[in-house]
CHARMM internal coordinates of N, CA and C (Angstrom, degrees):
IC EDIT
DIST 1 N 1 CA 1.4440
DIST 1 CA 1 C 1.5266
ANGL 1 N 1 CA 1 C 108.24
DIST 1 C 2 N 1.1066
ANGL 1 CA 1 C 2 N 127.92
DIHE 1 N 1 CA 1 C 2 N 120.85
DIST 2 N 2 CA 1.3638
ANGL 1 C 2 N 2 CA 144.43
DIHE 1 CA 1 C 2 N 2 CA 135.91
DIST 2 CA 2 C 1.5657
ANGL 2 N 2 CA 2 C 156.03
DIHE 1 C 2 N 2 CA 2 C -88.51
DIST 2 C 3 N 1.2553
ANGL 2 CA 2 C 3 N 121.78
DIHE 2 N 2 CA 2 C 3 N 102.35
DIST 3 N 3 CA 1.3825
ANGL 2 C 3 N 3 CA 116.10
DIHE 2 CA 2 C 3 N 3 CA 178.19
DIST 3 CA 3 C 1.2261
ANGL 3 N 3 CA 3 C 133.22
DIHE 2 C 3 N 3 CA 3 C -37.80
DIST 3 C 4 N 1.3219
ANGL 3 CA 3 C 4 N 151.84
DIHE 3 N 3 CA 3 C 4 N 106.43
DIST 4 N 4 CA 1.3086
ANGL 3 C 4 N 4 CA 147.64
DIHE 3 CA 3 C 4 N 4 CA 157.33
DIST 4 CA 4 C 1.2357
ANGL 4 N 4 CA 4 C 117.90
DIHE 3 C 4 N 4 CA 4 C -48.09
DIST 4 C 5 N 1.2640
ANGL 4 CA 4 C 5 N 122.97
DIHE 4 N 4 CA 4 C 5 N 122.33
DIST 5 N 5 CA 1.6171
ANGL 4 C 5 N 5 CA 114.93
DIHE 4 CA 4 C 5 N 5 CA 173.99
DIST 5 CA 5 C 1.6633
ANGL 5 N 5 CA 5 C 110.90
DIHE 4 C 5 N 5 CA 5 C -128.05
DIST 5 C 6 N 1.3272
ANGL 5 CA 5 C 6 N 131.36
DIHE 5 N 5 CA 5 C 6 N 143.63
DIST 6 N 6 CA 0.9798
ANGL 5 C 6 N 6 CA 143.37
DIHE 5 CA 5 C 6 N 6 CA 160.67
DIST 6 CA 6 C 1.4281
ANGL 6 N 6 CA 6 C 117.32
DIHE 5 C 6 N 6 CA 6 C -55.08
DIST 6 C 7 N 0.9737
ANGL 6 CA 6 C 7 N 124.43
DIHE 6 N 6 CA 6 C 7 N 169.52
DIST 7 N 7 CA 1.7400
ANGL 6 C 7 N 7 CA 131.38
DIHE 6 CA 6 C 7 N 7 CA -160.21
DIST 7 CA 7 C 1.7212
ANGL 7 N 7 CA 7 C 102.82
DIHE 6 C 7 N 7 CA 7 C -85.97
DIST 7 C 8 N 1.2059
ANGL 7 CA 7 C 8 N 109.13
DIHE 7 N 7 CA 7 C 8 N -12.96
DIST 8 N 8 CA 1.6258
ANGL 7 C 8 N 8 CA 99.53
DIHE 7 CA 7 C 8 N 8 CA 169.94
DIST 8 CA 8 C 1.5535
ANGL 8 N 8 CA 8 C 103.15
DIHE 7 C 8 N 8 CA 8 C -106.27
DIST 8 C 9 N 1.2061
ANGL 8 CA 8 C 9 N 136.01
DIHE 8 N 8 CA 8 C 9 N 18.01
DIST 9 N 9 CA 1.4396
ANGL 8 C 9 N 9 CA 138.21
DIHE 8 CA 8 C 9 N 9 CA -161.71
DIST 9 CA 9 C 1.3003
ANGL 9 N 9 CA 9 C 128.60
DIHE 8 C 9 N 9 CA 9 C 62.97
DIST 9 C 10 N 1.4826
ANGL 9 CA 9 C 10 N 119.70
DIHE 9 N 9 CA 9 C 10 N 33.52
DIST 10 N 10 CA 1.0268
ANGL 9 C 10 N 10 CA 111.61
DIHE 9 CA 9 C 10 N 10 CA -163.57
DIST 10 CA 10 C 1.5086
ANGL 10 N 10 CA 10 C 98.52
DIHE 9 C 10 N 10 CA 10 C -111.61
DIST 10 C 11 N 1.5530
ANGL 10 CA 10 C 11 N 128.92
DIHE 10 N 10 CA 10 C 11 N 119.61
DIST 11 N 11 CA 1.3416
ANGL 10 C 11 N 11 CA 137.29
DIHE 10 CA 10 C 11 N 11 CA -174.03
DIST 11 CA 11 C 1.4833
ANGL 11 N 11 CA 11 C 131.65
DIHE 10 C 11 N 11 CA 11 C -35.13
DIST 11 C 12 N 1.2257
ANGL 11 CA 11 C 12 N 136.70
DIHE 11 N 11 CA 11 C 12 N 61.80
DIST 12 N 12 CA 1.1584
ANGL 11 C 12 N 12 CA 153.45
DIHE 11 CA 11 C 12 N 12 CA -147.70
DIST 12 CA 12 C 2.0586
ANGL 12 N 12 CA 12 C 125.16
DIHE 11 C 12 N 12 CA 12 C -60.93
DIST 12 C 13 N 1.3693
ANGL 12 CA 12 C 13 N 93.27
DIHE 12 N 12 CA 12 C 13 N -35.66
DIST 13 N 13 CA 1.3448
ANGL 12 C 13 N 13 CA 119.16
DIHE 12 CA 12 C 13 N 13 CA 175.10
DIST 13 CA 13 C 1.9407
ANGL 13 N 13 CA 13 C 110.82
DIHE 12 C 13 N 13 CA 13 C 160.55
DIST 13 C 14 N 1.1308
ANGL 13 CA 13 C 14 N 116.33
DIHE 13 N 13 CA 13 C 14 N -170.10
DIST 14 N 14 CA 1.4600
ANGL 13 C 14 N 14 CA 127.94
DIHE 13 CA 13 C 14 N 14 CA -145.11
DIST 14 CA 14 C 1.7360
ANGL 14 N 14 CA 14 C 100.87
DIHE 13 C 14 N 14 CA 14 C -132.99
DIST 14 C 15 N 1.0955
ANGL 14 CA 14 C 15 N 128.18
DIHE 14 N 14 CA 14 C 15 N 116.82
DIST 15 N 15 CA 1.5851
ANGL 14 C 15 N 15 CA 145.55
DIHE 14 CA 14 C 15 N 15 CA 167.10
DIST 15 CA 15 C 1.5779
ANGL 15 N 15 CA 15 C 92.91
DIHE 14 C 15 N 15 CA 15 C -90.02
DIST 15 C 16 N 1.7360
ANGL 15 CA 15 C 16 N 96.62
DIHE 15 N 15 CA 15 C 16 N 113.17
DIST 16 N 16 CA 1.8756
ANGL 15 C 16 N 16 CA 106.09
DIHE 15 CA 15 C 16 N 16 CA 153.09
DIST 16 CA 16 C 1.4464
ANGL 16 N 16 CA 16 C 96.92
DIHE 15 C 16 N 16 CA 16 C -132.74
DIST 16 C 17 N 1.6094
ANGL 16 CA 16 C 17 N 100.07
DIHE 16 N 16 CA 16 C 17 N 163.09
DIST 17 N 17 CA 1.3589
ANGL 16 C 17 N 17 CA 126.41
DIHE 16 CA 16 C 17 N 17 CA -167.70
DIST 17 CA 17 C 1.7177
ANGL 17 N 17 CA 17 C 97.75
DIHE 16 C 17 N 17 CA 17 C -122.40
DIST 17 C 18 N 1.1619
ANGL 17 CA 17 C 18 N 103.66
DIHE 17 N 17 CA 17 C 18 N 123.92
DIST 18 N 18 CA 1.9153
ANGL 17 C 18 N 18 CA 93.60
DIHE 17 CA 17 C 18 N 18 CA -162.21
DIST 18 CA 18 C 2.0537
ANGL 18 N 18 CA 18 C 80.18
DIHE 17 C 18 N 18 CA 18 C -131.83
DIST 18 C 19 N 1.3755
ANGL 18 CA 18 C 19 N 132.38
DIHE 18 N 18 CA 18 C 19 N -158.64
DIST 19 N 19 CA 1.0494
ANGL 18 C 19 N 19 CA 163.85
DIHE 18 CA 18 C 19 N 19 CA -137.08
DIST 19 CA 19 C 1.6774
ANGL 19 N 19 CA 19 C 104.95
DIHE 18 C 19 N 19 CA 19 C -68.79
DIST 19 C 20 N 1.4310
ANGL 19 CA 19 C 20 N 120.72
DIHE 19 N 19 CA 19 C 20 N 123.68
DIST 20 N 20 CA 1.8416
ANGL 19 C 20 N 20 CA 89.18
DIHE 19 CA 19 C 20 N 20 CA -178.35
DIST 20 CA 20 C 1.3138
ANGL 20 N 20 CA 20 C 124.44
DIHE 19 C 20 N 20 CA 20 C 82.58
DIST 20 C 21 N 1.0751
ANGL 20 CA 20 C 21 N 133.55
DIHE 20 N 20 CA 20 C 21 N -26.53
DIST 21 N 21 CA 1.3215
ANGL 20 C 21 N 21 CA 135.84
DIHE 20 CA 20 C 21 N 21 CA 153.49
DIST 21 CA 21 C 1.7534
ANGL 21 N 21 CA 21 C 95.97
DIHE 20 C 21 N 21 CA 21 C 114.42
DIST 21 C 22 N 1.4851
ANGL 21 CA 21 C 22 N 121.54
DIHE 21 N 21 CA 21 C 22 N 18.47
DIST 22 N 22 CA 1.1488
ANGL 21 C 22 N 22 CA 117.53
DIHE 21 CA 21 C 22 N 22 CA 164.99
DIST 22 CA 22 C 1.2018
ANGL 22 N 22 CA 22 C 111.25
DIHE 21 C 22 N 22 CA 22 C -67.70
DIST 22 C 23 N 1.9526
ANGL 22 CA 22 C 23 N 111.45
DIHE 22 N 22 CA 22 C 23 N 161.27
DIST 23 N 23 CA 1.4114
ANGL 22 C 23 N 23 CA 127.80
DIHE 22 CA 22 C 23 N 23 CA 167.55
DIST 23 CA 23 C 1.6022
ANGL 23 N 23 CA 23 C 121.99
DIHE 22 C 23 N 23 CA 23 C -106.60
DIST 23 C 24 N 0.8733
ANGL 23 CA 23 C 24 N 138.00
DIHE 23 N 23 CA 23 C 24 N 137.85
DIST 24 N 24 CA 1.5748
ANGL 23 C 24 N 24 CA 139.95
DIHE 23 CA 23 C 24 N 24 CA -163.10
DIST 24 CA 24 C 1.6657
ANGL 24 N 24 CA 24 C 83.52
DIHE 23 C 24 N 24 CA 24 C -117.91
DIST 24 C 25 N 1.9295
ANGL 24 CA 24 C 25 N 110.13
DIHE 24 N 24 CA 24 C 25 N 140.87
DIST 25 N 25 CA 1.3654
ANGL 24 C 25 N 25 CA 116.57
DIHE 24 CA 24 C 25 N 25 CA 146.24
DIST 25 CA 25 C 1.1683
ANGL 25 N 25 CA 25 C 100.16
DIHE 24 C 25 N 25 CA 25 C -106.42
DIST 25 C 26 N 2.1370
ANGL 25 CA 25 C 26 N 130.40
DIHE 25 N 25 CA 25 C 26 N 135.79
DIST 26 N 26 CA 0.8012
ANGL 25 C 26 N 26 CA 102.35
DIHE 25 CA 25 C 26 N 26 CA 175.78
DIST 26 CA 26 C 1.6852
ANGL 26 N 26 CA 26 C 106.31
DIHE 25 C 26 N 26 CA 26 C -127.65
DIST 26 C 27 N 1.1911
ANGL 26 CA 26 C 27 N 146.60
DIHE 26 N 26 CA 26 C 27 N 122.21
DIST 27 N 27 CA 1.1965
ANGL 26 C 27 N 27 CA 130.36
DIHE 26 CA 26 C 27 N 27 CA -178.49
DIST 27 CA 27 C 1.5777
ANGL 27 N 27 CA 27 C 137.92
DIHE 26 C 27 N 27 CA 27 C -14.31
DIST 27 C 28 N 1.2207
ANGL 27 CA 27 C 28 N 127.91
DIHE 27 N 27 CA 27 C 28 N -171.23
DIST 28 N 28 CA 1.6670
ANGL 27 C 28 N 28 CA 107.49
DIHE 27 CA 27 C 28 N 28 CA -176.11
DIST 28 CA 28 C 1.5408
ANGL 28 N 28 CA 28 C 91.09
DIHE 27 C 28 N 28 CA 28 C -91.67
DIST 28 C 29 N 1.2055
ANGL 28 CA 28 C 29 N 130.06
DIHE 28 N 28 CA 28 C 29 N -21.43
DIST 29 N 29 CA 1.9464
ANGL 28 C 29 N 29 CA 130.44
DIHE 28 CA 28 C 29 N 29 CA 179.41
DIST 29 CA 29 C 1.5198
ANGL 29 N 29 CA 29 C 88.69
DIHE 28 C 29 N 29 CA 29 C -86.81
DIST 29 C 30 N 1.4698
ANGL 29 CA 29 C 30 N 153.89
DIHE 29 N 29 CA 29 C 30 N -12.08
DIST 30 N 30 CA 1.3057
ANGL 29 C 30 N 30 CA 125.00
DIHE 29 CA 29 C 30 N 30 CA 159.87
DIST 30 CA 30 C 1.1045
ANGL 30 N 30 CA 30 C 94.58
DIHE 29 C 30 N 30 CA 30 C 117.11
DIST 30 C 31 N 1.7357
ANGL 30 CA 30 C 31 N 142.40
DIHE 30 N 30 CA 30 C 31 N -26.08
DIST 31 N 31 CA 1.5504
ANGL 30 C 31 N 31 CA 114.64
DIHE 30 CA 30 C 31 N 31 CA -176.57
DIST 31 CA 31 C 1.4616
ANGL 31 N 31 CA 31 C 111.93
DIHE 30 C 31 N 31 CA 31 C -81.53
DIST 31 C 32 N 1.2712
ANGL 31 CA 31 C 32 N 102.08
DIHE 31 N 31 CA 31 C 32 N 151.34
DIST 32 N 32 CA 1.4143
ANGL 31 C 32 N 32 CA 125.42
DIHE 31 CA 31 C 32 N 32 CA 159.38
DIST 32 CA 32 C 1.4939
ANGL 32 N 32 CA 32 C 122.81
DIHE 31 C 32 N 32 CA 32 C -18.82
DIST 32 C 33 N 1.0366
ANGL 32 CA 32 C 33 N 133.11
DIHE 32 N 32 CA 32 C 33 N 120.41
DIST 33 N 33 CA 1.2721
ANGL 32 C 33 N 33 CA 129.25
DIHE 32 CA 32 C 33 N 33 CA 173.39
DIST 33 CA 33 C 1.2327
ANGL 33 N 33 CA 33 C 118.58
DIHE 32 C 33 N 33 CA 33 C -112.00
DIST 33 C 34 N 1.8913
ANGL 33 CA 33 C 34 N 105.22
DIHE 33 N 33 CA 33 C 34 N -39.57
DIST 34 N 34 CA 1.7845
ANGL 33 C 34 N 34 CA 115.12
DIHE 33 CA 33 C 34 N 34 CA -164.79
DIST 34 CA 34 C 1.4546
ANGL 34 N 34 CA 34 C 98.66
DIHE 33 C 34 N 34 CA 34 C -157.56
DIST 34 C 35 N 1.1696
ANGL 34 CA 34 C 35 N 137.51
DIHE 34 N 34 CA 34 C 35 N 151.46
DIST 35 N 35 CA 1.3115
ANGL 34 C 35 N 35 CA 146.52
DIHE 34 CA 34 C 35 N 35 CA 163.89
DIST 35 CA 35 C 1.6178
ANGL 35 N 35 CA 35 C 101.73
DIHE 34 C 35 N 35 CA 35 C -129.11
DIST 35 C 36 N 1.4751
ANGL 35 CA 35 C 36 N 95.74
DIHE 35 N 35 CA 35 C 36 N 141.25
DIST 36 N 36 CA 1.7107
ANGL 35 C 36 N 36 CA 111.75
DIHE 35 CA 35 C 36 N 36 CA 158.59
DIST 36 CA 36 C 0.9919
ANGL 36 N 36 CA 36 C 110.08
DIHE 35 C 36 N 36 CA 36 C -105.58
DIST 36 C 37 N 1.7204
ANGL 36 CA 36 C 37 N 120.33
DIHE 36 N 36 CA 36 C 37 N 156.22
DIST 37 N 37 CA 1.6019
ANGL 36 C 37 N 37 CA 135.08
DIHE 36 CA 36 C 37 N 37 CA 178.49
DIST 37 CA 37 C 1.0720
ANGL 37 N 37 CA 37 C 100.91
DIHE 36 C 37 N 37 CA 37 C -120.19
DIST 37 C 38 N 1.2670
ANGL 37 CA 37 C 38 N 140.16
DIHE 37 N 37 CA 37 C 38 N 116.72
DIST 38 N 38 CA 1.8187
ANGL 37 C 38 N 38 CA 124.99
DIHE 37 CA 37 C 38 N 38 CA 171.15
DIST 38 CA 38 C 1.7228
ANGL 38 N 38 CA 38 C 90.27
DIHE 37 C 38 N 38 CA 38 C -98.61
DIST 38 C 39 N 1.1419
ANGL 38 CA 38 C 39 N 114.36
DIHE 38 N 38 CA 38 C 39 N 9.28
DIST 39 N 39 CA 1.8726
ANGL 38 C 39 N 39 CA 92.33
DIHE 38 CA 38 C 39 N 39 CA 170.22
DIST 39 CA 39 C 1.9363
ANGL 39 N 39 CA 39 C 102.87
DIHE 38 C 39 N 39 CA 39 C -92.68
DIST 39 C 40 N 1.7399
ANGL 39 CA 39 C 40 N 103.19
DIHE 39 N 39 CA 39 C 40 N -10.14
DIST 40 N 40 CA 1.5104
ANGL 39 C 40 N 40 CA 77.91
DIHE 39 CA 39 C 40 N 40 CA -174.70
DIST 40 CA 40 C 1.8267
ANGL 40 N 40 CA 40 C 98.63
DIHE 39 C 40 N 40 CA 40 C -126.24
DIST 40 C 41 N 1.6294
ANGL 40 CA 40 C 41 N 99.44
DIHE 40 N 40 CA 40 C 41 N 16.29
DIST 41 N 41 CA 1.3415
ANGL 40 C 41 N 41 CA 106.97
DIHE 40 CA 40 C 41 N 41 CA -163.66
DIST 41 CA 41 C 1.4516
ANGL 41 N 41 CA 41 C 138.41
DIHE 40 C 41 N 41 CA 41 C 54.56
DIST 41 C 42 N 1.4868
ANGL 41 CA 41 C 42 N 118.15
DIHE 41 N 41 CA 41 C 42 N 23.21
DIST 42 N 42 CA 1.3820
ANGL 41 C 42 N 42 CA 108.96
DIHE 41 CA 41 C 42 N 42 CA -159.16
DIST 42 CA 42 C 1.8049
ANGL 42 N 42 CA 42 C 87.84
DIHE 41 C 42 N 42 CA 42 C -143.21
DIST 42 C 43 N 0.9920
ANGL 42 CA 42 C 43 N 134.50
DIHE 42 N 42 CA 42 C 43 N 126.17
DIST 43 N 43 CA 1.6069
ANGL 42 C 43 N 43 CA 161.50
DIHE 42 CA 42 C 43 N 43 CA 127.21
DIST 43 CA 43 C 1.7259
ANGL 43 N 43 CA 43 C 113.82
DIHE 42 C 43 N 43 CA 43 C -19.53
DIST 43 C 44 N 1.2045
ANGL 43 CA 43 C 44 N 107.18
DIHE 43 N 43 CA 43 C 44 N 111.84
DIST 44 N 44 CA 1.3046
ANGL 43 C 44 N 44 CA 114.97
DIHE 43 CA 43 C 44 N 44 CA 174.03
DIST 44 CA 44 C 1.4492
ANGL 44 N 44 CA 44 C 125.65
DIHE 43 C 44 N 44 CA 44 C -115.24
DIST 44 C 45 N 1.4204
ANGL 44 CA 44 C 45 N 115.22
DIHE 44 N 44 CA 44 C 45 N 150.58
DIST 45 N 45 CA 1.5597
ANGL 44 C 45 N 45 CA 113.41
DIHE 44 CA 44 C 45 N 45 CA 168.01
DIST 45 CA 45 C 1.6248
ANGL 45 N 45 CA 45 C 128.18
DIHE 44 C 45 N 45 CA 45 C -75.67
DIST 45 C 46 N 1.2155
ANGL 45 CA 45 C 46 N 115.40
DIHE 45 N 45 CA 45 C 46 N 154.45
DIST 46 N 46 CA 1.9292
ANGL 45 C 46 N 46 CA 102.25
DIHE 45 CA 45 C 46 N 46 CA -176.32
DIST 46 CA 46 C 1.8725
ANGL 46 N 46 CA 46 C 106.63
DIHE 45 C 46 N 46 CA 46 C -48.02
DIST 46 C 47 N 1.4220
ANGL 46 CA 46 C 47 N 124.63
DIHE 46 N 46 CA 46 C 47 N -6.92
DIST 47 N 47 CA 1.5533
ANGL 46 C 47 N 47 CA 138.54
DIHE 46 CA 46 C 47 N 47 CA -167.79
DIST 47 CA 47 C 1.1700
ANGL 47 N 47 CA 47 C 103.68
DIHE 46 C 47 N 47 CA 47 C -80.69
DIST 47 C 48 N 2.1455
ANGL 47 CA 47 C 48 N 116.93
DIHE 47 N 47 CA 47 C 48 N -24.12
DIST 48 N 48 CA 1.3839
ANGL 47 C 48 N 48 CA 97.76
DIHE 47 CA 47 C 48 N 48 CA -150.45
DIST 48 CA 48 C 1.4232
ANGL 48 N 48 CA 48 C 137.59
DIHE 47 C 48 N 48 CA 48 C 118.66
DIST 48 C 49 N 2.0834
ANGL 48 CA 48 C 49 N 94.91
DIHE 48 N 48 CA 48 C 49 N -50.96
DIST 49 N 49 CA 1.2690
ANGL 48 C 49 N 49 CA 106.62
DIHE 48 CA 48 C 49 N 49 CA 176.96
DIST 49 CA 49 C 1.1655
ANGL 49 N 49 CA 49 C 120.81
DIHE 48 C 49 N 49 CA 49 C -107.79
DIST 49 C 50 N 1.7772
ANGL 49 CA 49 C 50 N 105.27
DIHE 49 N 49 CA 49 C 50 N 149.60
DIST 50 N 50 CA 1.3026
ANGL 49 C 50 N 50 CA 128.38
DIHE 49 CA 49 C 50 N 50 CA -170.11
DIST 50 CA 50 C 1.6865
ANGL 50 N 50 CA 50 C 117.36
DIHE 49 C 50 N 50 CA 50 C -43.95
DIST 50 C 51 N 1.2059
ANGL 50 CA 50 C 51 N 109.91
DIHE 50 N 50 CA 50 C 51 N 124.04
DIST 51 N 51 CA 1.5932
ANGL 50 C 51 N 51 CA 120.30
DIHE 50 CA 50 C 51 N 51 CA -179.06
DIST 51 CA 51 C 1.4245
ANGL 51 N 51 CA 51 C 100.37
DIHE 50 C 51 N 51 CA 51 C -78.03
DIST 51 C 52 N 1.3804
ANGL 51 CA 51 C 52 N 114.25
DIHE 51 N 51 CA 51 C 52 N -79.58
DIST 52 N 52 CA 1.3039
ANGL 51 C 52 N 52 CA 134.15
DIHE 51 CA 51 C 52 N 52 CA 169.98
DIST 52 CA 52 C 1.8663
ANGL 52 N 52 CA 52 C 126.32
DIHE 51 C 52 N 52 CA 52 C -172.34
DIST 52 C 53 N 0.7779
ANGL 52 CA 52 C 53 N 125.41
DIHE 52 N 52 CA 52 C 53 N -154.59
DIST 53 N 53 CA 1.5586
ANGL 52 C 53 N 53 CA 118.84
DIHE 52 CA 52 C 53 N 53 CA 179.97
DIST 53 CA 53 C 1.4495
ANGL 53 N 53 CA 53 C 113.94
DIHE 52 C 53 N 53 CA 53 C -109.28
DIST 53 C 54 N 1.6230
ANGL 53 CA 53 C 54 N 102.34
DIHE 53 N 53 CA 53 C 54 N 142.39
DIST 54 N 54 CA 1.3474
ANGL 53 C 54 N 54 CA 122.86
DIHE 53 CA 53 C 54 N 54 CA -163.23
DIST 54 CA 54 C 1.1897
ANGL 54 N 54 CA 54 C 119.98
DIHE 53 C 54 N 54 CA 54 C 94.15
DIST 54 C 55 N 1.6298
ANGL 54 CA 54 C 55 N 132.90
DIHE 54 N 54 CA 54 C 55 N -156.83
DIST 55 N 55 CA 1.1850
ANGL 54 C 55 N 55 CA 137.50
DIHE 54 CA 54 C 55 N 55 CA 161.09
DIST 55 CA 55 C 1.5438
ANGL 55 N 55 CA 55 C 121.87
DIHE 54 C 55 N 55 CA 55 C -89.38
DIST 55 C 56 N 1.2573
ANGL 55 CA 55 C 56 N 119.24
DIHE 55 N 55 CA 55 C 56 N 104.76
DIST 56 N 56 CA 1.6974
ANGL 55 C 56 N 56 CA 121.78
DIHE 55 CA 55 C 56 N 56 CA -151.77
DIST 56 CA 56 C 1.5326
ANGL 56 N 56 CA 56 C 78.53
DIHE 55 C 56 N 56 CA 56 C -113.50
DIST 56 C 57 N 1.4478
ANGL 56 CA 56 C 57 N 141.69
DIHE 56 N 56 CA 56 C 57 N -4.29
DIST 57 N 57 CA 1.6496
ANGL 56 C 57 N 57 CA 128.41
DIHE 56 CA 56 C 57 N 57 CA -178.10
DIST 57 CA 57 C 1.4491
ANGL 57 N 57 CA 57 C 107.48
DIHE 56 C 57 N 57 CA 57 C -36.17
DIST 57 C 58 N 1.3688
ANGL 57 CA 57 C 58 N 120.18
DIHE 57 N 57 CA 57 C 58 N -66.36
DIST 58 N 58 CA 1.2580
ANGL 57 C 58 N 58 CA 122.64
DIHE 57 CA 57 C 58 N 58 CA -143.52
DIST 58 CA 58 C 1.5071
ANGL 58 N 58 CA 58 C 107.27
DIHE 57 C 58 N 58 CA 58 C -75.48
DIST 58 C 59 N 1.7256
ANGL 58 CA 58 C 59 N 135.05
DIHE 58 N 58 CA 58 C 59 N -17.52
DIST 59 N 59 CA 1.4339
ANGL 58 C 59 N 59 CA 155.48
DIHE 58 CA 58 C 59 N 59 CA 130.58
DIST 59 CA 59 C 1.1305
ANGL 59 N 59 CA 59 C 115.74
DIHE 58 C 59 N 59 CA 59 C -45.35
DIST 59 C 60 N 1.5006
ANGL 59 CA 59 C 60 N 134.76
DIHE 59 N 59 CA 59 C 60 N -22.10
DIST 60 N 60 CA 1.4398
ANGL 59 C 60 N 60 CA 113.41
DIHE 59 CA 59 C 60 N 60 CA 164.49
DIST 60 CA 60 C 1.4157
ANGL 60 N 60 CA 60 C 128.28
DIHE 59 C 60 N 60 CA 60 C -78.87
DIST 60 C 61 N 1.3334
ANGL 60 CA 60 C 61 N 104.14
DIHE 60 N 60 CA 60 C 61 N 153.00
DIST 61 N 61 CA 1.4873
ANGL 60 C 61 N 61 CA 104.71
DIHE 60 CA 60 C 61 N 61 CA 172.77
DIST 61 CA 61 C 1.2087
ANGL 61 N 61 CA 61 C 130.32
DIHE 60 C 61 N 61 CA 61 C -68.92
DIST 61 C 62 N 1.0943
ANGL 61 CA 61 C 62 N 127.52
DIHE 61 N 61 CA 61 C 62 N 152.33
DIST 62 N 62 CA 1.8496
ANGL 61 C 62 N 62 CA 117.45
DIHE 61 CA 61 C 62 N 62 CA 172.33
DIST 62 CA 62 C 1.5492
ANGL 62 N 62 CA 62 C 104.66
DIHE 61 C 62 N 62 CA 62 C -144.96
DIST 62 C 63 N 1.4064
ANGL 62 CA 62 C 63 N 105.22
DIHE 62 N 62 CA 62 C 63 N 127.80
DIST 63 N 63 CA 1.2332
ANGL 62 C 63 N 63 CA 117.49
DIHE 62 CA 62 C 63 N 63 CA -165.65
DIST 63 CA 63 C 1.6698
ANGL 63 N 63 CA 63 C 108.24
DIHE 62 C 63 N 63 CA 63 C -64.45
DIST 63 C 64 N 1.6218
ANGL 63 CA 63 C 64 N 112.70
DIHE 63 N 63 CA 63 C 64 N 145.63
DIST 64 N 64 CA 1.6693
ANGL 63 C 64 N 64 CA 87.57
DIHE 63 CA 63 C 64 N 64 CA -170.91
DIST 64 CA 64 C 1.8385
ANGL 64 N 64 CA 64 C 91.83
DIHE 63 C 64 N 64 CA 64 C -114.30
DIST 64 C 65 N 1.1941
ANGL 64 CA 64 C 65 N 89.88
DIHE 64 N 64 CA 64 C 65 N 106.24
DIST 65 N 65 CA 1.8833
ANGL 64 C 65 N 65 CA 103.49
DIHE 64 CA 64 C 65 N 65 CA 168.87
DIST 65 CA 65 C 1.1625
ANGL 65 N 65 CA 65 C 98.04
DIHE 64 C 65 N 65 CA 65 C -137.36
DIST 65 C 66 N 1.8520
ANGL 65 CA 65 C 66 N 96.55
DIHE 65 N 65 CA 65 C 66 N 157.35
DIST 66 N 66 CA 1.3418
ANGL 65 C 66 N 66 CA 120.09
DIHE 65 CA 65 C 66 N 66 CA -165.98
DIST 66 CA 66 C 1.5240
ANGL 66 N 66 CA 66 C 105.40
DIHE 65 C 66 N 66 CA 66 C -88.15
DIST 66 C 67 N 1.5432
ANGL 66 CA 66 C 67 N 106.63
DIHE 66 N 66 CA 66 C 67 N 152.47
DIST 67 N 67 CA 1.5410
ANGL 66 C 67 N 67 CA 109.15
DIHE 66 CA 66 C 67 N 67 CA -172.74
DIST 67 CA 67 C 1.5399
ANGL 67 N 67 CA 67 C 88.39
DIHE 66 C 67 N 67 CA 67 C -90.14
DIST 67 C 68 N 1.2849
ANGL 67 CA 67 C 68 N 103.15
DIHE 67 N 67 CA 67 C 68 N 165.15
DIST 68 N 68 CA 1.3943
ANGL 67 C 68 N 68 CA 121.39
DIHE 67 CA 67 C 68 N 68 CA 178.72
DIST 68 CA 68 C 1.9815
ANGL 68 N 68 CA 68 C 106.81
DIHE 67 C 68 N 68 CA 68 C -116.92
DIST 68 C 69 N 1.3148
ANGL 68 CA 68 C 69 N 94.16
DIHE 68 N 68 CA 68 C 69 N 107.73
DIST 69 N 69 CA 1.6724
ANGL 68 C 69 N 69 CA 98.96
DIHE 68 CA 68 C 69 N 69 CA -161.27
DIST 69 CA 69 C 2.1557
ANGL 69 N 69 CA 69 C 97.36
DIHE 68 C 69 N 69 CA 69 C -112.10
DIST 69 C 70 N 1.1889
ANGL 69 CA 69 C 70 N 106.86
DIHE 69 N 69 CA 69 C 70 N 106.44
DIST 70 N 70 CA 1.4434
ANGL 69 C 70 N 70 CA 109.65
DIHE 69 CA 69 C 70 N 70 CA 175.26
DIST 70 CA 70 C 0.7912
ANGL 70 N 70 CA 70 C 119.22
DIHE 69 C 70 N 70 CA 70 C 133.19
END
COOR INIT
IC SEED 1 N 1 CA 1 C
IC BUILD
């Protein structure tokens, strides 16, 4: 697991490595944003659809809203 941070350090979203050697981006509340496949090389959105090829995680955007905890 790795933190994403923006260029002033400010915590951007979350890199996990889950089943298969996929990568999860996951927001700072934890959902899904993007997954990589290195078995088919190509980066997806939580939709499904194709981002582009390779690992594009650390280039995606992640919306910055607050989780709602309680």
């Amino acid at each position: 697991m790795a933190i994403l941070k923006d260029k002033y350090g400010k915590p951007q979203g979350i890199t996990q490595t889950v089943a298969g050697g996929m990568e999860r981006l996951l927001d700072l509340c934890g959902k899904v944003i993007a997954t990589n496949r290195p078995d088919t090389d190509w980066t997806y959105d939580n939709h499904g659809e194709r981002i582009g090829t390779g690992n594009r995680l650390a280039g995606t955007k992640t919306k910055n809203s607050r989780c709602m905890v309680g």
